[in-house]
RODO-2510 file (C-alpha; in nm, 4 decimals, decimal comma):
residues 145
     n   res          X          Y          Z
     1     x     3,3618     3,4612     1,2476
     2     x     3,6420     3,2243     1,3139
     3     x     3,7204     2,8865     1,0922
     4     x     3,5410     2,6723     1,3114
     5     x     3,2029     2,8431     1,3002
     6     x     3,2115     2,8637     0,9313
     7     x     3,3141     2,5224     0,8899
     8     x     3,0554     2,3978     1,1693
     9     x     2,7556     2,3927     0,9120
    10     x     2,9240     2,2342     0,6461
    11     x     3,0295     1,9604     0,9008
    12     x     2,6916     1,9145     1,0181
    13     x     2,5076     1,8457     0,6821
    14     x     2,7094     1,5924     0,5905
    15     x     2,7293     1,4180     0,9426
    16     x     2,3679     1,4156     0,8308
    17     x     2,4126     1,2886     0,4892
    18     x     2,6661     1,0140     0,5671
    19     x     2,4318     0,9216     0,8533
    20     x     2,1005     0,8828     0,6188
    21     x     2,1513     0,5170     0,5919
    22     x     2,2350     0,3887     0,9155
    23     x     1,9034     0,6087     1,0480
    24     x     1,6474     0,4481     0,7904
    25     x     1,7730     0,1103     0,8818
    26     x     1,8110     0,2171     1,2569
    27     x     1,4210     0,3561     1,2323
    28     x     1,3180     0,0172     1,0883
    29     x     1,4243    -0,1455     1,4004
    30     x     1,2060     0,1110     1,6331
    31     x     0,9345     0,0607     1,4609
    32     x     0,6117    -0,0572     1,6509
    33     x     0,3038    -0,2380     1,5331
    34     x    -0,0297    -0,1498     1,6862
    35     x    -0,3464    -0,3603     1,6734
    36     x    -0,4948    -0,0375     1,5001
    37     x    -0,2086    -0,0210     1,2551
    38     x    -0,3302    -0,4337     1,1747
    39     x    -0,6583    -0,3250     1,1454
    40     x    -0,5533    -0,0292     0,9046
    41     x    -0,3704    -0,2868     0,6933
    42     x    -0,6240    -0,5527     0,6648
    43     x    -0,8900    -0,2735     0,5654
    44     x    -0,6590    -0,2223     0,3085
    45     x    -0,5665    -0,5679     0,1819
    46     x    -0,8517    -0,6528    -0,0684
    47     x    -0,8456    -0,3211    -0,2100
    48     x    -0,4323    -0,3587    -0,2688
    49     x    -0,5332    -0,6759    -0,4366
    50     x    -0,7617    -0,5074    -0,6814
    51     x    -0,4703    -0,3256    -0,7663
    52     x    -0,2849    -0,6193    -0,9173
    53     x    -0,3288    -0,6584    -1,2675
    54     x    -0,3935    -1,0540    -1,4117
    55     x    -0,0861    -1,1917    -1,6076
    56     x     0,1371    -0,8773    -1,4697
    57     x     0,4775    -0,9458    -1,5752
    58     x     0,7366    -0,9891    -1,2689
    59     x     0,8811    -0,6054    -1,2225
    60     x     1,2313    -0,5470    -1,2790
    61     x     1,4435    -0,5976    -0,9535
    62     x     1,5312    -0,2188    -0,8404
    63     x     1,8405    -0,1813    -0,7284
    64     x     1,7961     0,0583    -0,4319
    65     x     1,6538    -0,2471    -0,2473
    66     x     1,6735    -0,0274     0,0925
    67     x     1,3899     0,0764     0,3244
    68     x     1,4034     0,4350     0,2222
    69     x     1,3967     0,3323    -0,1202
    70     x     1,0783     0,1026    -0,1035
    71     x     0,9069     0,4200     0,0568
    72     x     0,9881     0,6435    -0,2673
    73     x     0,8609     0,3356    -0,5239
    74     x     0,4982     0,3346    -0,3714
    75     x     0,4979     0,6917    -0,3359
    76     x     0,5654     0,7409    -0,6791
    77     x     0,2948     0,4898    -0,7507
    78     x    -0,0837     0,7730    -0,7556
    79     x    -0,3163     0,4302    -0,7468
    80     x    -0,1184     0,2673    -0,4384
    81     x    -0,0983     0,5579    -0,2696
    82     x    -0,4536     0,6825    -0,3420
    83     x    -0,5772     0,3399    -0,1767
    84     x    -0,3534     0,3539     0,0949
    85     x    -0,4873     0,6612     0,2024
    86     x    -0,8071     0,6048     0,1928
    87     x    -0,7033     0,3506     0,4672
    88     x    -0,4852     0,6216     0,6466
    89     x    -0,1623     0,4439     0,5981
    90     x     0,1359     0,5766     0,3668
    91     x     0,3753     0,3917     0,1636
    92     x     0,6404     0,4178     0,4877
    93     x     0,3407     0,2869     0,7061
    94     x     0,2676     0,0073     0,4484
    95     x     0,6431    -0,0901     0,4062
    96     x     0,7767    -0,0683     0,7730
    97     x     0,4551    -0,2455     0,8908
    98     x     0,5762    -0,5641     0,6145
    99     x     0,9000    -0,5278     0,7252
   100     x     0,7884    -0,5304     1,1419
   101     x     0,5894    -0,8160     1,0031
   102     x     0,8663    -1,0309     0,8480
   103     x     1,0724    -0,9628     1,1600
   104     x     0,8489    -1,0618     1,3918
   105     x     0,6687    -1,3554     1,1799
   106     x     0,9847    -1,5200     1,1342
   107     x     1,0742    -1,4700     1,5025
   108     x     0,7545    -1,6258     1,6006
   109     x     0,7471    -1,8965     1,3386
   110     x     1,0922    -2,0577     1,4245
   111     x     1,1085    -2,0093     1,7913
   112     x     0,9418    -2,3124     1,8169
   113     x     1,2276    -2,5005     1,6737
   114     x     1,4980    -2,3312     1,8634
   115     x     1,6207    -2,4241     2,1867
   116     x     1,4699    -2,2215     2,4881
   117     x     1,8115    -2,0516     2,5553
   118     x     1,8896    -1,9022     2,2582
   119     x     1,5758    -1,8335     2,1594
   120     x     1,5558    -1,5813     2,5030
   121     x     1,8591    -1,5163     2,4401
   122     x     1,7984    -1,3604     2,0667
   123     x     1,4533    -1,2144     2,1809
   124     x     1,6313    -1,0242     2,4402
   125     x     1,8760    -0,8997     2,1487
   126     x     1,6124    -0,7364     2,0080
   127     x     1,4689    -0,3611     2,0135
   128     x     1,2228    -0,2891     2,2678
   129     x     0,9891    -0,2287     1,9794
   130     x     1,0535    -0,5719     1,7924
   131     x     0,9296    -0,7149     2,1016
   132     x     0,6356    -0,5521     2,0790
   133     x     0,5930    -0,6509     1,7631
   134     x     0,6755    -1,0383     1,8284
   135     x     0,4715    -1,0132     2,1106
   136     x     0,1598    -0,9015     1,8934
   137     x     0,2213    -1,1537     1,6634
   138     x     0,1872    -1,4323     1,9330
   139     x    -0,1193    -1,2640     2,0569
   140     x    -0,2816    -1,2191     1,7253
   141     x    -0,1898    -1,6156     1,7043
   142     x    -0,3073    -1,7177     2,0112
   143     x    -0,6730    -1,5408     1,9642
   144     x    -0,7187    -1,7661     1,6536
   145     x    -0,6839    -2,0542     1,8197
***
């Protein structure tokens, strides 16, 4: 066994390691709502709510405020968890699904405003799966009208 085989699995696991952070925030760009992942988290919505506790004092800010780190707060959390998956969503369902949602809501609520140019212009920026997502979002708006 010469250097470079030896040295090849060391080399690997930390490509890995350094590369943890850009894939969790790379992941949270691929990922796609479904009208069955809406339904999932509206059949879980008043339930979450009974979860709140009147008067609850704010929580402390945590400072891992990434994705990943979300994920590993309501996993440690038996009560959230419990009631998400009774719903058949986990806490990395529950917080990319907010986080599709922010992405696309804002999208959606200031393309109005923008001119039609950029507007394309930044849509067509986006993953193929934040389409989707701003794309269900319009949809979901349009049926309420």
């Amino acid at each position: 066994m010469n250097k470079f085989t030896r040295l090849l699995p060391a080399a690997f696991a930390c490509a890995l390691l350094l590369s943890a952070p850009a894939r969790a925030a790379e992941d949270a760009a691929h990922f796609q709502l479904s009208p069955a992942m809406m339904d999932k988290l509206k059949s879980a919505e008043a339930d979450m709510k009974a979860l709140q506790k009147p008067n609850e004092t704010e929580p402390e800010v945590d400072p891992d405020q990434s994705i990943d780190g979300a994920i590993r707060k309501i996993d440690q959390d038996v009560q959230t968890t419990a009631v998400l998956a009774k719903h058949g969503l986990s806490g990395r369902d529950l917080v990319m699904s907010a986080h599709a949602l922010l992405h696309a809501g804002t999208f959606v609520s200031n393309e109005k405003g923008m001119d039609q140019k950029k507007s394309a212009a930044l849509y067509q920026s986006y993953t193929r799966e934040q389409q989707a997502n701003i794309d269900l979002i319009r949809n979901m708006l349009a049926g309420r009208k």
